[in-house]
N, CA, C and O atoms as a MOPAC input file, in Angstrom:
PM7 MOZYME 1SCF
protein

 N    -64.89200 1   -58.68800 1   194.74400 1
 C    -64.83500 1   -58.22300 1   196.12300 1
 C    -65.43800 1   -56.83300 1   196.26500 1
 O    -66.25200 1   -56.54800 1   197.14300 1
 N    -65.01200 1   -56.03000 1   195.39300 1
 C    -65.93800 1   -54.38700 1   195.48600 1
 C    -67.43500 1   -54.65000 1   196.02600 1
 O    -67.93600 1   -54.31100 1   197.09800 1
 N    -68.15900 1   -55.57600 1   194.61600 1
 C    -69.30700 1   -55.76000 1   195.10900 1
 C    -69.64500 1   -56.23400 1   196.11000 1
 O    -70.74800 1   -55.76000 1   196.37700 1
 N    -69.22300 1   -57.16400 1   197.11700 1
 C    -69.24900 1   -57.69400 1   198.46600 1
 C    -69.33900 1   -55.97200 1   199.18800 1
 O    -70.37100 1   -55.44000 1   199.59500 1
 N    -67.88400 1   -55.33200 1   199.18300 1
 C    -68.02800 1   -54.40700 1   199.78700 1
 C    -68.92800 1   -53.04700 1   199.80600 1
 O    -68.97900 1   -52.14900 1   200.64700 1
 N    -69.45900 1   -53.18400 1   198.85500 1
 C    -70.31400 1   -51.82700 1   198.16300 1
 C    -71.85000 1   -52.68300 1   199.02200 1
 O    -72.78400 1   -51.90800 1   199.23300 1
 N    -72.00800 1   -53.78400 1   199.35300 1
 C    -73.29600 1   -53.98900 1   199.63600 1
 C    -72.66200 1   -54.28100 1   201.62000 1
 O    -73.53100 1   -54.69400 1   202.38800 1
 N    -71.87600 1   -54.14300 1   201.93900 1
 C    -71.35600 1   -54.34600 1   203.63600 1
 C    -71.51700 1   -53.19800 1   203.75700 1
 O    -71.58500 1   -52.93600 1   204.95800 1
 N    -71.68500 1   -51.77100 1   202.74700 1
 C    -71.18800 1   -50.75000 1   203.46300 1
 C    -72.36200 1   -50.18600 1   203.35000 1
 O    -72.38400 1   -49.25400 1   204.15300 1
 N    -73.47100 1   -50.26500 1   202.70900 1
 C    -74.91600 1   -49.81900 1   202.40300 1
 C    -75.32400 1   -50.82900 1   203.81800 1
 O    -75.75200 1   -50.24100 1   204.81200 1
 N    -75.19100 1   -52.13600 1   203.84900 1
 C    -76.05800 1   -52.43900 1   205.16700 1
 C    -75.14000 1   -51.66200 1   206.57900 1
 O    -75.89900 1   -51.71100 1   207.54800 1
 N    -73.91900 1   -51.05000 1   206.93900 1
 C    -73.49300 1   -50.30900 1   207.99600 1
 C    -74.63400 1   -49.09700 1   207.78600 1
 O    -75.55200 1   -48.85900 1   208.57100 1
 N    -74.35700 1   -48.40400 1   206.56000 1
 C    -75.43400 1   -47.08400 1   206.44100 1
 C    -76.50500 1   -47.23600 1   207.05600 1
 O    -76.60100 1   -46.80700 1   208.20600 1
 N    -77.72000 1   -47.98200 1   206.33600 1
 C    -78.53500 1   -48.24600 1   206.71100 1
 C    -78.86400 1   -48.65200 1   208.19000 1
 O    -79.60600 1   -47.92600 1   208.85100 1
 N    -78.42600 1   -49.59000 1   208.62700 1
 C    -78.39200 1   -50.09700 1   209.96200 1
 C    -78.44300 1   -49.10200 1   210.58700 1
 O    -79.57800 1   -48.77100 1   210.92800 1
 N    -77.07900 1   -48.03600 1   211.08600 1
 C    -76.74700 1   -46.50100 1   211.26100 1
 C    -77.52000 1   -45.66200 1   211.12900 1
 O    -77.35700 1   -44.62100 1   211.76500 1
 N    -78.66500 1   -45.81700 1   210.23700 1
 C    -79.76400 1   -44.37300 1   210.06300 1
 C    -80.73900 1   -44.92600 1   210.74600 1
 O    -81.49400 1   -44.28400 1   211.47600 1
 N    -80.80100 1   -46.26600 1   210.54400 1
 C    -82.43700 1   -46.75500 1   211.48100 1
 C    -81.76000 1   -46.76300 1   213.30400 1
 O    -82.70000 1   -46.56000 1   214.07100 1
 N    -80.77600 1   -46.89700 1   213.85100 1
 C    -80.51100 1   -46.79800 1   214.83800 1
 C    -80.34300 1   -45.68700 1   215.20700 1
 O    -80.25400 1   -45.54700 1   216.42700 1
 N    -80.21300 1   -44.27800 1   214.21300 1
 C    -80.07900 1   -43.06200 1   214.69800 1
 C    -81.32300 1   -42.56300 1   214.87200 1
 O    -81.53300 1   -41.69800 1   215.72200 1
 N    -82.52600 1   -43.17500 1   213.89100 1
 C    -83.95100 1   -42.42900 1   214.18800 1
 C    -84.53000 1   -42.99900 1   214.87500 1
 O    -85.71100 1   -42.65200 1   214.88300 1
 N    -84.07100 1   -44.48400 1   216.11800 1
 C    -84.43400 1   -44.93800 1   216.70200 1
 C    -84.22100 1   -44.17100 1   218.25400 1
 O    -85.03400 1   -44.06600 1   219.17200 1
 N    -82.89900 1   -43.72200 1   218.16400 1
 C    -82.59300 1   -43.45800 1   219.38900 1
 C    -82.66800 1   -41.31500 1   218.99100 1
 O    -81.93900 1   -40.38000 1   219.32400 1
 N    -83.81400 1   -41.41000 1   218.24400 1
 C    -84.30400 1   -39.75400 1   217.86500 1
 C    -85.62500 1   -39.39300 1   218.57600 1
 O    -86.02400 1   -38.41000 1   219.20000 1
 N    -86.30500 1   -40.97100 1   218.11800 1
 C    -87.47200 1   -41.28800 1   218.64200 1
 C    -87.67100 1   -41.06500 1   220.13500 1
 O    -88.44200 1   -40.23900 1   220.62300 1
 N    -86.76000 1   -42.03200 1   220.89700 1
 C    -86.93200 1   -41.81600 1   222.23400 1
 C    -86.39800 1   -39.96900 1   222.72700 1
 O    -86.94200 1   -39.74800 1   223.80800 1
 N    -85.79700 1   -39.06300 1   222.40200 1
 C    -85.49300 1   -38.13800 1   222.60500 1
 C    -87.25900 1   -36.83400 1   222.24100 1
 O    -87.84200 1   -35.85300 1   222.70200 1
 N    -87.30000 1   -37.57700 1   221.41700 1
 C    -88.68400 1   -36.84800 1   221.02900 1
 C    -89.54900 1   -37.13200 1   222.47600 1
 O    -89.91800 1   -36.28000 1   223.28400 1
 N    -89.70600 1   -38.28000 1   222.52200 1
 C    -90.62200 1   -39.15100 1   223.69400 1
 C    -90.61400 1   -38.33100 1   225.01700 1
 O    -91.55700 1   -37.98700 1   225.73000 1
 N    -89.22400 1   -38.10900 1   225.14300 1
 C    -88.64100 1   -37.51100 1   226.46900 1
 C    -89.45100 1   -36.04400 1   226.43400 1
 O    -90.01900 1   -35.73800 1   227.48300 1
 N    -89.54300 1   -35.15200 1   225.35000 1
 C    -89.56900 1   -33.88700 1   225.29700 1
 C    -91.46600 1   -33.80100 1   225.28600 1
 O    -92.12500 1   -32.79500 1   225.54700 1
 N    -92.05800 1   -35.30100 1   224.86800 1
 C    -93.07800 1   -35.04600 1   224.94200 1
 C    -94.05400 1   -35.02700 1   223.41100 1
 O    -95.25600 1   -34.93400 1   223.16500 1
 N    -92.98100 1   -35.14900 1   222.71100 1
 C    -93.29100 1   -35.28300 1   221.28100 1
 C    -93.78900 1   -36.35600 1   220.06700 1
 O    -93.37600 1   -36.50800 1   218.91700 1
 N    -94.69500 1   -36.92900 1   220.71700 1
 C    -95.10600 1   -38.29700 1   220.38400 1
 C    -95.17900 1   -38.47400 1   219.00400 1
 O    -94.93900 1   -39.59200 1   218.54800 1
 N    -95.47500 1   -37.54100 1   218.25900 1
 C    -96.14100 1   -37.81500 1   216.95300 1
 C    -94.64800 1   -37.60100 1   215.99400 1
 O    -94.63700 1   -37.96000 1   214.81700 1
 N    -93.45000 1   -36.99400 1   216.63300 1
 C    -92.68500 1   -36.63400 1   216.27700 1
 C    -91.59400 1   -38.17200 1   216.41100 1
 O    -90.73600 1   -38.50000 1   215.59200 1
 N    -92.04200 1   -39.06000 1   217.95100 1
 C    -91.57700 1   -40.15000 1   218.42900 1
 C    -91.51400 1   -41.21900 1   217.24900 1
 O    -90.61200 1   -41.89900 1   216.76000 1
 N    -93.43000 1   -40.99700 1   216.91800 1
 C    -93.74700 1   -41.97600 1   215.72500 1
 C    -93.43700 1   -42.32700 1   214.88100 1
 O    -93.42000 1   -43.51100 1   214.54500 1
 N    -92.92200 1   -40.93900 1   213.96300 1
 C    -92.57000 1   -41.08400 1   212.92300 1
 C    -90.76400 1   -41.67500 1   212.96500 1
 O    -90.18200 1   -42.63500 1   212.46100 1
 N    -90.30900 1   -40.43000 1   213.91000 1
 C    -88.57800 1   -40.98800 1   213.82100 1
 C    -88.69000 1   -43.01500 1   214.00300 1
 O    -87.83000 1   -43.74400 1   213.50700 1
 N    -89.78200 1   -43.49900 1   214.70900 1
 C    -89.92200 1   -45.23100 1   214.54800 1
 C    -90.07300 1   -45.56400 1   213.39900 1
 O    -89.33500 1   -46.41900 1   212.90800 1
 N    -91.08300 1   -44.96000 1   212.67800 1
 C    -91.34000 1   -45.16200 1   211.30400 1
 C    -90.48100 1   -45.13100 1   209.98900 1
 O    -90.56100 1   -45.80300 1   208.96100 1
 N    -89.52900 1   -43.99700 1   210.41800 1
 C    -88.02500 1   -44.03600 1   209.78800 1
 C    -87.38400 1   -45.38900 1   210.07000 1
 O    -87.23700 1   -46.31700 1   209.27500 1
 N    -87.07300 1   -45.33400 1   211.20100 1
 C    -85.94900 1   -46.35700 1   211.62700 1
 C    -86.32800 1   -47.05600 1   211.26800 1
 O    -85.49600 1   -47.34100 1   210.40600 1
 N    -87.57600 1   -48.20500 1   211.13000 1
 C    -87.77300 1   -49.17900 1   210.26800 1
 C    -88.05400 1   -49.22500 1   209.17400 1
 O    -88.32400 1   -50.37300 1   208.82300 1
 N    -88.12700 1   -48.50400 1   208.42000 1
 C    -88.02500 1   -48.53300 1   206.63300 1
 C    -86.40100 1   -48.40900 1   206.70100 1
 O    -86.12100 1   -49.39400 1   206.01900 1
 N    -85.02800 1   -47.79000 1   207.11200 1
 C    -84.05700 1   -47.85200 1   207.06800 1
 C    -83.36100 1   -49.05300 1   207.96000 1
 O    -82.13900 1   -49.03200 1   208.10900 1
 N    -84.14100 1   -50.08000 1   208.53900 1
 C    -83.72100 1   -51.14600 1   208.71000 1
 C    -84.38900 1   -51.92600 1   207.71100 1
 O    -83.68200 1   -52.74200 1   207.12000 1
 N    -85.24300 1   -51.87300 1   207.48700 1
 C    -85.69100 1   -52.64300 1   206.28400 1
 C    -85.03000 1   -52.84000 1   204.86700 1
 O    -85.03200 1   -53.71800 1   204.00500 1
 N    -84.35500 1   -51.35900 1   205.08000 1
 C    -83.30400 1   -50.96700 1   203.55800 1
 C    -82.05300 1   -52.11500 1   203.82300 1
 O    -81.75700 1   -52.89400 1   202.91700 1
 N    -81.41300 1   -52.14400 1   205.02000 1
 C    -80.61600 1   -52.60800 1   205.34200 1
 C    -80.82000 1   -54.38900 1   205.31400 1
 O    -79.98400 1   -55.11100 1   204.77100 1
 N    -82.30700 1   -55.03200 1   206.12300 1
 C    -82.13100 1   -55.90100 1   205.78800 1
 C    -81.98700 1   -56.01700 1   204.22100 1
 O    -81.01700 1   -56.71600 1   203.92500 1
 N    -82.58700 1   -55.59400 1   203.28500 1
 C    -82.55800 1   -55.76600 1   201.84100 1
 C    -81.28100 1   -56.64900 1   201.54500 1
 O    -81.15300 1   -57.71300 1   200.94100 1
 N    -80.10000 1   -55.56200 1   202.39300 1
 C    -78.40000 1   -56.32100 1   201.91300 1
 C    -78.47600 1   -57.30100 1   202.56000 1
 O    -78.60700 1   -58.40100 1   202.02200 1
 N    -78.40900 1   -57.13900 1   203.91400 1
 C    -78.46800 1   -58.84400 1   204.29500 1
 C    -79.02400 1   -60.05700 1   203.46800 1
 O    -78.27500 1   -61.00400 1   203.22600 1
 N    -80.51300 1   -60.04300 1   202.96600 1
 C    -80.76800 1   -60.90300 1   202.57000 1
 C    -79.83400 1   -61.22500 1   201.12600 1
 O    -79.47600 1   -62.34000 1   200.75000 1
 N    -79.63700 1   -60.27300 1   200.63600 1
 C    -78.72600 1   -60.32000 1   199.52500 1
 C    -77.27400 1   -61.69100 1   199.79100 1
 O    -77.03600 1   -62.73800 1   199.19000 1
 N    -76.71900 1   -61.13100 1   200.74100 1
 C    -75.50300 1   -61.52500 1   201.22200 1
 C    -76.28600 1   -63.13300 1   201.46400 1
 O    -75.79700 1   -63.83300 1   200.57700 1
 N    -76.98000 1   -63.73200 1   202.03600 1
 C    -77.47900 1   -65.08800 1   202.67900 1
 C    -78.13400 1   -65.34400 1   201.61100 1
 O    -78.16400 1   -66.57300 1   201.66400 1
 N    -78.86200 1   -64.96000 1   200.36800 1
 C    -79.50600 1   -65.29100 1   199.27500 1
 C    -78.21100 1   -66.08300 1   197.97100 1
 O    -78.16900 1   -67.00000 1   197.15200 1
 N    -77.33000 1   -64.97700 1   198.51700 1
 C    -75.81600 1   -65.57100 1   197.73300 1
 C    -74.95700 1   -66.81200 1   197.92700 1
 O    -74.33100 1   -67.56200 1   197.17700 1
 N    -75.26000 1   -66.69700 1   199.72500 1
 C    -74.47500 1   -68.18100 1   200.00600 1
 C    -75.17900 1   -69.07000 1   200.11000 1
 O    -74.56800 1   -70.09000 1   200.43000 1
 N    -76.67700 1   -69.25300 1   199.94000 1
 C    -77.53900 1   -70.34500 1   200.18400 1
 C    -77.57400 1   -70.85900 1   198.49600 1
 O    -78.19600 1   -71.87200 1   198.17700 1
 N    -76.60100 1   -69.76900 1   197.18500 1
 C    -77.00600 1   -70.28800 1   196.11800 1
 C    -75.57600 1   -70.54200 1   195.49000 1
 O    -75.32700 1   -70.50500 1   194.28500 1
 N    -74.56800 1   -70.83800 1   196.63100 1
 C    -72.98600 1   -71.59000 1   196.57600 1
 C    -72.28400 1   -70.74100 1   196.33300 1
 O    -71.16100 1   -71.07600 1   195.95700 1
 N    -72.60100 1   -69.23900 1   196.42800 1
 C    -71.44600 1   -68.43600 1   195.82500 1
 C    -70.94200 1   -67.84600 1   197.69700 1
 O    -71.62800 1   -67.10300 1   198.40000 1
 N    -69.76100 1   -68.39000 1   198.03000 1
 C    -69.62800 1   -68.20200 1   199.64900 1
 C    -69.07600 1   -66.35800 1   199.96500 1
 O    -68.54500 1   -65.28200 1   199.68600 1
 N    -69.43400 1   -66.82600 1   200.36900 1
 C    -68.95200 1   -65.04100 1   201.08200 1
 C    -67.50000 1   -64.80400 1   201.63700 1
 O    -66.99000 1   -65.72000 1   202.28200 1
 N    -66.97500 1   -63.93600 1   201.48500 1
 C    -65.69800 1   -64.23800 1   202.45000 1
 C    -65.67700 1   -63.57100 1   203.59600 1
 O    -65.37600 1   -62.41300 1   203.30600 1
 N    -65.88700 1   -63.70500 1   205.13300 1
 C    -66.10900 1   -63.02200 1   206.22200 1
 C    -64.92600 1   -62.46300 1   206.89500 1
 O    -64.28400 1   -63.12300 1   207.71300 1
 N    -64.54700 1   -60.92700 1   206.47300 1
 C    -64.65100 1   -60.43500 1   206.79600 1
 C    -64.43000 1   -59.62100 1   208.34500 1
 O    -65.34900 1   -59.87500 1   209.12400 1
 N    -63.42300 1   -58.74600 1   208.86800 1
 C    -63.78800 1   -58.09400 1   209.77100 1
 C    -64.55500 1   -57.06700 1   209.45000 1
 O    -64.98900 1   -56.62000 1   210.51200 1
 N    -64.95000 1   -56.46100 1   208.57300 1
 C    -65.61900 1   -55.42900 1   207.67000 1
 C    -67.28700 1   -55.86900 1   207.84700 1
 O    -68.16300 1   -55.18600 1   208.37900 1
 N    -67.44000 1   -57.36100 1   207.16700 1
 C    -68.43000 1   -57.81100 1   207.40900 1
 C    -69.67000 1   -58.25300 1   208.22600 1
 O    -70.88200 1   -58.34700 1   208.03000 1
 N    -68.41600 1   -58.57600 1   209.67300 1
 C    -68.56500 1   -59.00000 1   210.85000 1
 C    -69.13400 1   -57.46400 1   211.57800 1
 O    -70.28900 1   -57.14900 1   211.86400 1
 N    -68.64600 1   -57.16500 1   211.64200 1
 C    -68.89000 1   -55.11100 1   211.41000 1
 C    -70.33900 1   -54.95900 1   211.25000 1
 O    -71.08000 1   -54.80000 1   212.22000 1
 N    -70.82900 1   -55.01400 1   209.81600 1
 C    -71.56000 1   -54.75600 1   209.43400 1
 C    -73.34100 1   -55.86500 1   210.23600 1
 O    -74.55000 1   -55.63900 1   210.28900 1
 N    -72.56900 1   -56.80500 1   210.60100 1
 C    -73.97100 1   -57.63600 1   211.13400 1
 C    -73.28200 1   -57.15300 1   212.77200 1
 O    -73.76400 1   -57.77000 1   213.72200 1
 N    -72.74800 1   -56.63000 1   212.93100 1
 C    -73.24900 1   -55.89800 1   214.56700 1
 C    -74.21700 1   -54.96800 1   214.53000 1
 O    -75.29800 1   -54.86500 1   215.10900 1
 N    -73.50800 1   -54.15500 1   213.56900 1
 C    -74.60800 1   -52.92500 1   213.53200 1
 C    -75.56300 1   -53.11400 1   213.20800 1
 O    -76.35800 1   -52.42100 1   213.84200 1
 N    -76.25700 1   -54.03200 1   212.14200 1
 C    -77.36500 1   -54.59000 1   211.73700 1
 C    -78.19300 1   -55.34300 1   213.33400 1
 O    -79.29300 1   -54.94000 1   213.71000 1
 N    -77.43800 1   -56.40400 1   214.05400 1
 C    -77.96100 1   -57.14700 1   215.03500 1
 C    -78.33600 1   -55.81400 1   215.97700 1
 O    -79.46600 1   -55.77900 1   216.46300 1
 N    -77.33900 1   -54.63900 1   216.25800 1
 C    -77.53300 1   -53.52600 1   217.30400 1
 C    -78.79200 1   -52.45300 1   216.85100 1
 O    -79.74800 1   -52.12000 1   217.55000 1
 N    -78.62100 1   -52.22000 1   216.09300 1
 C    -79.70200 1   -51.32300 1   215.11600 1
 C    -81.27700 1   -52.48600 1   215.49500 1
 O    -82.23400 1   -51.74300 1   215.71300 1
 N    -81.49900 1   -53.30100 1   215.55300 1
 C    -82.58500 1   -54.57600 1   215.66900 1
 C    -82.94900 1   -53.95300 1   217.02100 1
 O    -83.97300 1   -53.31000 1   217.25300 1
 N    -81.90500 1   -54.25400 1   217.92500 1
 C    -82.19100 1   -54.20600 1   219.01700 1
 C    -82.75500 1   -52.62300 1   220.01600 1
 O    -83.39500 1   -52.56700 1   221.06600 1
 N    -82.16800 1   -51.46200 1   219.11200 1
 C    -82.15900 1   -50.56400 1   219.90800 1
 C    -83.58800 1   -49.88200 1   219.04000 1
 O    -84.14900 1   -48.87800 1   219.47800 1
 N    -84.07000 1   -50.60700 1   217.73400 1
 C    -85.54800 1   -50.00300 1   217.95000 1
 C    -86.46800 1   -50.58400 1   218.69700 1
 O    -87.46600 1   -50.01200 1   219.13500 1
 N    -86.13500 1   -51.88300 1   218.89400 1
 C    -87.37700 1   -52.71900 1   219.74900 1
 C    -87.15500 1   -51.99100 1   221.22100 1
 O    -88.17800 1   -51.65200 1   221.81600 1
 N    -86.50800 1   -51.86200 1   221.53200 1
 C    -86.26000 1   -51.06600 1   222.69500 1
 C    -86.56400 1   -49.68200 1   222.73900 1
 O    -86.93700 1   -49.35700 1   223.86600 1
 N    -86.54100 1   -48.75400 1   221.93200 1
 C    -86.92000 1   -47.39000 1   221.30600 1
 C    -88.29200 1   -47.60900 1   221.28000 1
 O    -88.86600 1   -46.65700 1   221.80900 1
 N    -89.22300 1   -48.64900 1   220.80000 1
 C    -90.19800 1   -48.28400 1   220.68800 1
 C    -91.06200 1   -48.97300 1   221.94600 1
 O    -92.22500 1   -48.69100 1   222.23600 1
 N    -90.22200 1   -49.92700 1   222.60600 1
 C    -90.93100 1   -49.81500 1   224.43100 1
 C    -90.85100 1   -48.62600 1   225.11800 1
 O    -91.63800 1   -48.25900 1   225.99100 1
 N    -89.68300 1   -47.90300 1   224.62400 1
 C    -89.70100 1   -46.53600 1   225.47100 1
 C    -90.58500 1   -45.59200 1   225.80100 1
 O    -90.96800 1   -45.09100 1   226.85900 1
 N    -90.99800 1   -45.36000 1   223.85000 1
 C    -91.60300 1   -44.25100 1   223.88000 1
 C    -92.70600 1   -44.76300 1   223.93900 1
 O    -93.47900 1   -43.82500 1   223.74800 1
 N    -93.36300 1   -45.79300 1   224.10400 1
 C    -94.34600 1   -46.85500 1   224.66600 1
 C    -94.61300 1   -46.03900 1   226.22100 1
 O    -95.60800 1   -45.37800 1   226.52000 1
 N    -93.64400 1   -46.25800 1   226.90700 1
 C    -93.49300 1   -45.84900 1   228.41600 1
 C    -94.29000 1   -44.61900 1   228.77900 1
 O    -95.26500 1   -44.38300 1   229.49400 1
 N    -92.98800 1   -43.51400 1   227.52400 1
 C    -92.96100 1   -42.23700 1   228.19000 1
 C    -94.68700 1   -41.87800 1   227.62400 1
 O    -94.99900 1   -40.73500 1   227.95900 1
 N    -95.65000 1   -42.51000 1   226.97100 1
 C    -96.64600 1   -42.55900 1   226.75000 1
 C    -97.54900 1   -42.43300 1   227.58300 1
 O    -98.33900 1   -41.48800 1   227.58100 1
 N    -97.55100 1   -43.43200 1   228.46000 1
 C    -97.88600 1   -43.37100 1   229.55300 1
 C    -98.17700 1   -42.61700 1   230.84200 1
 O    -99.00900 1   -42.69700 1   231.74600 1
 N    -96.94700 1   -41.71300 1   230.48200 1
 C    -96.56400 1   -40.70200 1   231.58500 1
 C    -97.75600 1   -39.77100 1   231.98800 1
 O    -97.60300 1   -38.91200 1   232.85600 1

């Protein structure tokens, strides 16, 4: 079980840093700071990318019979993963926008 938990709590991290440089990005955007926008995107997805890493881990495990046990911890951890998804694709329509301006 540690190991279950030692890899739920690296995909919260992760998830958590790419959703924080996601929603860094758009703050940059706002101020006008595009190149600064870019990169905080460029973060956020290598630290969602870190994150999927665990996921696939976790679904690589139960597709090879070893079941998972779910978790409110777990359940946890694929919000923030599903929310973190969502708020760069959205982060990076933004600063898409404020591009525009």
């Amino acid at each position: 079980m540690e190991e279950l938990e030692n890899i739920i709590f690296e995909l919260i991290v992760y998830a958590g840093n790419g959703k924080s440089s996601a929603m860094e990005a758009i703050q940059e955007a706002k101020k006008g700071e595009f190149e600064k926008a870019d990169q905080s995107l460029k973060d956020a997805s290598v630290e969602l990318g870190k994150a999927h890493k665990y996921q696939t881990s976790l679904i690589q495990a139960e597709a090879a019979g070893k079941a998972t046990t779910i978790t409110l911890l777990l359940i946890h951890a694929q919000d923030h993963f599903m929310s973190a998804m969502t708020v760069i694709d959205l982060a990076t329509e933004i600063v898409e926008i404020y591009k525009t301006r």
